[in-house]
C-alpha positions as CSV (number, residue, x, y, z in Angstrom):
1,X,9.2,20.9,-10.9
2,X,7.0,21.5,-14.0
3,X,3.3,21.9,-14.0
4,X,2.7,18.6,-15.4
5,X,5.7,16.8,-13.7
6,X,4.4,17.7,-10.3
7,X,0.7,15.4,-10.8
8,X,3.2,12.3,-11.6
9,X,3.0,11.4,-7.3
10,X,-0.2,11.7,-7.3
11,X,-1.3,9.8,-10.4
12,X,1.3,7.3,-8.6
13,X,-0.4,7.7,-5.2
14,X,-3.9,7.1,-6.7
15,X,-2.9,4.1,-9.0
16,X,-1.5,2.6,-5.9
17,X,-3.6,3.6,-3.2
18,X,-6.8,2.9,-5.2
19,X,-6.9,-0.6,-5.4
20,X,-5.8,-0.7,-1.5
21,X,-8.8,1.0,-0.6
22,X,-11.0,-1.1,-2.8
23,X,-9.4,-4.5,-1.2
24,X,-9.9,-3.3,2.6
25,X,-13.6,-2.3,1.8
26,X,-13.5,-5.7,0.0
27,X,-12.5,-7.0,3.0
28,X,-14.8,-5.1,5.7
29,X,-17.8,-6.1,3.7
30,X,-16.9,-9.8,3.7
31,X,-15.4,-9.8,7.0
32,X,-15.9,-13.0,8.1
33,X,-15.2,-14.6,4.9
34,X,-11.6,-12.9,5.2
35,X,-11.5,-14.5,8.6
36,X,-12.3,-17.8,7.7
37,X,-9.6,-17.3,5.0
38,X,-6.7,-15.9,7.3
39,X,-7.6,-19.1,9.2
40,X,-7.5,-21.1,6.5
41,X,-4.0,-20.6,5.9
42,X,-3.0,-21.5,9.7
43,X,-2.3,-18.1,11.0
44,X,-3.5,-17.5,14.3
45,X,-5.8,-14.5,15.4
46,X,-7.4,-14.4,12.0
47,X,-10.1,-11.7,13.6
48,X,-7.2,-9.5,14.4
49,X,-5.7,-10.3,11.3
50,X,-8.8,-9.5,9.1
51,X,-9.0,-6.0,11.5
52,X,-5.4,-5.5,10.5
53,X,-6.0,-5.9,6.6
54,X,-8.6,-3.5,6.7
55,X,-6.9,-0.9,8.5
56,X,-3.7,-1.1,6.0
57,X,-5.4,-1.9,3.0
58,X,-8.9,0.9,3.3
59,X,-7.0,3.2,5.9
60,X,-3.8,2.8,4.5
61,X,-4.3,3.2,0.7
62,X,-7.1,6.2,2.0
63,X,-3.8,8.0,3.7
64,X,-1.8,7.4,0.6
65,X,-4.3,8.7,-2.0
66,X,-4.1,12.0,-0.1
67,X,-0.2,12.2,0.4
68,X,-0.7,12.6,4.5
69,X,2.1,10.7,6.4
70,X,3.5,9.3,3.2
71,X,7.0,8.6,4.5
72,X,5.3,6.3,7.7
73,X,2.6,4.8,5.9
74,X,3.9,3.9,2.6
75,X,6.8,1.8,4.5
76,X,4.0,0.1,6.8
77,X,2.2,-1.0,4.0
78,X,5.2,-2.1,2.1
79,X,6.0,-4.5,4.9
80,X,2.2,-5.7,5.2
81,X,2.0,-6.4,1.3
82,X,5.8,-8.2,1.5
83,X,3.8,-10.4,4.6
84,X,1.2,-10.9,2.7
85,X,2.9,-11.9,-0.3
86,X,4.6,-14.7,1.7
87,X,1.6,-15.6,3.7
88,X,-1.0,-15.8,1.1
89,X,0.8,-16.0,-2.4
90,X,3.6,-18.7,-1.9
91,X,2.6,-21.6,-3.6
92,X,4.7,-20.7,-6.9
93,X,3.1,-24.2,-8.7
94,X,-0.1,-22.2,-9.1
95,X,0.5,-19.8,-11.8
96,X,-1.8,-17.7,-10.0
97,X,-0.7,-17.2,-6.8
98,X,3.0,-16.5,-8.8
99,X,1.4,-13.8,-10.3
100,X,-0.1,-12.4,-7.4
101,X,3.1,-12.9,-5.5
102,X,4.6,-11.0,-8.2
103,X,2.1,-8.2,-8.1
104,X,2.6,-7.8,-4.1
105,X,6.6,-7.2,-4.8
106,X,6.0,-4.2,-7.4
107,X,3.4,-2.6,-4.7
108,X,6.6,-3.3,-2.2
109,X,8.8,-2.0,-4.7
110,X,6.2,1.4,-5.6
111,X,5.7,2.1,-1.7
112,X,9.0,2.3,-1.0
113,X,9.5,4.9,-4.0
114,X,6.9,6.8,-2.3
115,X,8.8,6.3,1.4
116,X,11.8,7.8,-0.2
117,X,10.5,10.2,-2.4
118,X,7.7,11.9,-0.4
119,X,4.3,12.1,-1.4
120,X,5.3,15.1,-3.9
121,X,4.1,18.4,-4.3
122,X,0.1,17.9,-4.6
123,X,-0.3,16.4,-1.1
124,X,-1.2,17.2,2.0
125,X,2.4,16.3,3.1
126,X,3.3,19.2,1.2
127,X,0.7,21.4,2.3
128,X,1.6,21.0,5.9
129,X,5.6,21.4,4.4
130,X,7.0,17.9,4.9
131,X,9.3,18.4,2.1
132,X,10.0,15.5,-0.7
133,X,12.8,14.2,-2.2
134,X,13.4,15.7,-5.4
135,X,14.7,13.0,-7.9
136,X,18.3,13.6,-7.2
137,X,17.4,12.3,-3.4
138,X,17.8,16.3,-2.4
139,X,14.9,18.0,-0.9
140,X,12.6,19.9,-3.2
């Protein structure tokens, strides 16, 4: 891979993971404001819930900024945006929560790029030698 081909993951990695780790701190710093909003929406356990988000979304995105585990964590949070998308972001008459439902299915669709792919060569996946996908699906 070329010098400047080989940043692409991680510029990837950062653009995604950023905003996750943002959200989750978001979420940890208004933590029972997230609760009363998990609740608000009828799902049960909202503490556990709100716990949940901010593992995934601080944790996660944290673990996906650094390329460690890429191929686990990126398909975990893939599912937990996709559940969050149809928990949180369904009511498709506010314009809104389209978009935002919108939004969650490109993260889905960019996390499970990086679940195939690997976390690429500037990673601590790679570091450690869990090899990526090269972009013909062959290892690198």
């Amino acid at each position: 891979m070329s010098t400047p081909n080989k940043y692409l993951p991680l510029i990837g990695r950062i653009l995604i993971g950023a905003p996750f780790i943002m959200s989750g701190l978001g979420k940890l710093t208004s933590y029972g404001a997230t609760v009363g909003y998990i609740a608000s929406v009828g799902l049960p356990l909202a503490g556990l819930g709100a716990a949940i988000a901010v593992l995934m979304e601080a944790g996660g995105g944290a673990l996906l900024l650094l390329g460690y585990r890429t191929r686990l964590v990126a398909p975990l949070m893939a599912l937990f945006t996709l559940a969050t998308a149809i928990f949180f972001h369904h009511n498709f008459a506010d314009q809104n929560q389209m978009i935002h439902f919108l939004k969650n299915i490109m993260l889905v669709g960019g996390l499970l790029n990086i679940a195939y792919f690997g976390a690429g060569p500037v990673s601590l996946d790679s570091a450690a030698g869990r090899q990526a996908l090269g972009p013909q699906g062959k290892h690198a």
